[in-house]
N, C-alpha and C positions, 0 to 999 in steps of 0.2 A: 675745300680743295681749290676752288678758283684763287683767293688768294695766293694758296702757294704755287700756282702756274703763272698768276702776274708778277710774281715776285723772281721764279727762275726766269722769267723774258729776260727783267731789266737785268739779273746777273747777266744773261746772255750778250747781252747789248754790251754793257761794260767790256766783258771779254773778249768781244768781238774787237770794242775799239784801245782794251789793250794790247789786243793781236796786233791792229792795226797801227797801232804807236813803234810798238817793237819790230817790224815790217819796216818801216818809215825812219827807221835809223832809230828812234828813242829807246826809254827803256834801259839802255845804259849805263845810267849815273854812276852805279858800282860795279869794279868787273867780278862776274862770275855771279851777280844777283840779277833777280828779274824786278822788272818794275819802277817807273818812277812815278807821275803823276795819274796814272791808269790802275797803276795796281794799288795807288793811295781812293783811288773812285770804290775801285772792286771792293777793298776794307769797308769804305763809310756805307757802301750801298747793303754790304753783309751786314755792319752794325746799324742801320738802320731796320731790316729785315728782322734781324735779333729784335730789336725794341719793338716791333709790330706783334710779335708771337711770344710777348712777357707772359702774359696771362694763360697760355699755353705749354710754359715750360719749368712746371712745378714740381716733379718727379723725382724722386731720390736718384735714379738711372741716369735722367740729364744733370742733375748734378754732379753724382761719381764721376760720369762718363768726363764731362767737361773740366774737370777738375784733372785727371787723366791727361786730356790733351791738352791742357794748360803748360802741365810739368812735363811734358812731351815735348810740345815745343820751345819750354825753357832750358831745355837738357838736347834739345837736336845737337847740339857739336860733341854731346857729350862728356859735357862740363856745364855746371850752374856754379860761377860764384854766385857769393854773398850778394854784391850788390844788383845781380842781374836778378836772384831769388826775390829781392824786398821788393821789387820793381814791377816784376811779374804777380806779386802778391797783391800788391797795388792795384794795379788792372784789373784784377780778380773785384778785390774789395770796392771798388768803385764803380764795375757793370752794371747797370739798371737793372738786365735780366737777371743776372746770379744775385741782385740785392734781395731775391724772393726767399734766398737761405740766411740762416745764422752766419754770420762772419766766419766765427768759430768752427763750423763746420767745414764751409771752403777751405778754411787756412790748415785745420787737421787734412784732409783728405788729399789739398795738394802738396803737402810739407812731406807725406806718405813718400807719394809717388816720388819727389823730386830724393827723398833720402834715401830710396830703392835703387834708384840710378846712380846718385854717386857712388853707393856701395858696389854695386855691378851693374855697368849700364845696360848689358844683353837682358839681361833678368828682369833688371826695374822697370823696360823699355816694353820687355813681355806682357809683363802684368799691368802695366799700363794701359797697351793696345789690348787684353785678356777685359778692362774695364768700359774700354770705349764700344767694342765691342756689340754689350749688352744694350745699348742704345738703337742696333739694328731693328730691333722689333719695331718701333716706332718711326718712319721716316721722319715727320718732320722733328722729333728729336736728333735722330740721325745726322740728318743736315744741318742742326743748331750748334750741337757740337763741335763741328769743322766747319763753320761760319764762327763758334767761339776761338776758338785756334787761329783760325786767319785772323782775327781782330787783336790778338793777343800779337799772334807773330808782326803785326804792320804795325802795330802801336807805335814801332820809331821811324816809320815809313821808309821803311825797307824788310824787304821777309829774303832772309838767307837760304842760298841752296836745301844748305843743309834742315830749315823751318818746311820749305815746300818738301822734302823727302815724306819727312813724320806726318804732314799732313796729304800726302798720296798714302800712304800706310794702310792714314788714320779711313781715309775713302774704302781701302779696299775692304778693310775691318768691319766697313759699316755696310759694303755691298752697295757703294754711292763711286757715281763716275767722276774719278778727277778732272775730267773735261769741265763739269758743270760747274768747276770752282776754278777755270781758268790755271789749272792743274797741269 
């Protein structure tokens, strides 16, 4: 448990100084997103966190679940082309932590969810959030899952309105405060 108290500081710390960026005029870069070099800190310090708790996140649950909020926030506007899908699958396939599963499994279980949503995004977006969900019983899975989400959504360092929605959703789903994720 100490680990995961020294590890929500330093998120706190981040947050705090990309309060403080965005406060100070930055954070700007694009209008109507949040985030420029603060909310690229908040990412690496999440994916670094992720990579300290590998050996910790071998679960069928944290994989569903994160898989879920992978095509969650590949599908936040509502729309996945092609190229944003291959791209996000990428990310997937190249995590350190989700390297603990079969490829093949990732790519079945997110290929689900994201083909749920283009058919009916209300529906796929349910079952989606219905997956993440099941993740609550475990906090630190809980939190890994929307620490996978934010690293998924910042990977072109920038996370759109519409990425922070799915991922307060995804907090409330889990019974985790979107404050603690600079939310």
């Amino acid at each position: 448990m100490a680990m995961w108290d020294r590890i929500k500081d330093q998120a706190k710390g981040l947050q705090q100084q990309a309060q403080g960026a965005r406060g100070a005029g930055g954070g700007h870069g694009r209008p109507g997103g949040s985030g420029s070099g603060s909310k690229a800190q908040l990412v690496g310090a999440l994916k670094s966190q992720l990579t300290s708790l590998k050996t910790e996140l071998k679960s069928g649950a944290y994989r569903d679940a994160s898989m879920a909020m992978c095509a969650l926030v590949a599908a936040a506007d509502g729309q996945v082309d092609p190229a944003e899908r291959q791209h996000v699958e990428s990310l997937i396939l190249n995590n350190d932590v989700l390297q603990n599963f079969p490829s093949e499994q990732l790519r079945q279980r997110f290929n689900k969810h994201v083909d749920q949503m283009a058919f009916n995004f209300q529906q796929g977006k349910a079952e989606a959030l219905q997956e993440i969900a099941k993740a609550a019983k475990k906090p630190t899975e809980a939190r890994a899952v929307v620490q996978t989400g934010f690293v998924v959504a910042g990977a072109d360092g920038y996370i759109a309105p519409a990425e922070e929605q799915v991922l307060r959703e995804a907090c409330s789903v889990l019974n985790l405060s979107p404050q603690e994720f600079g939310l």
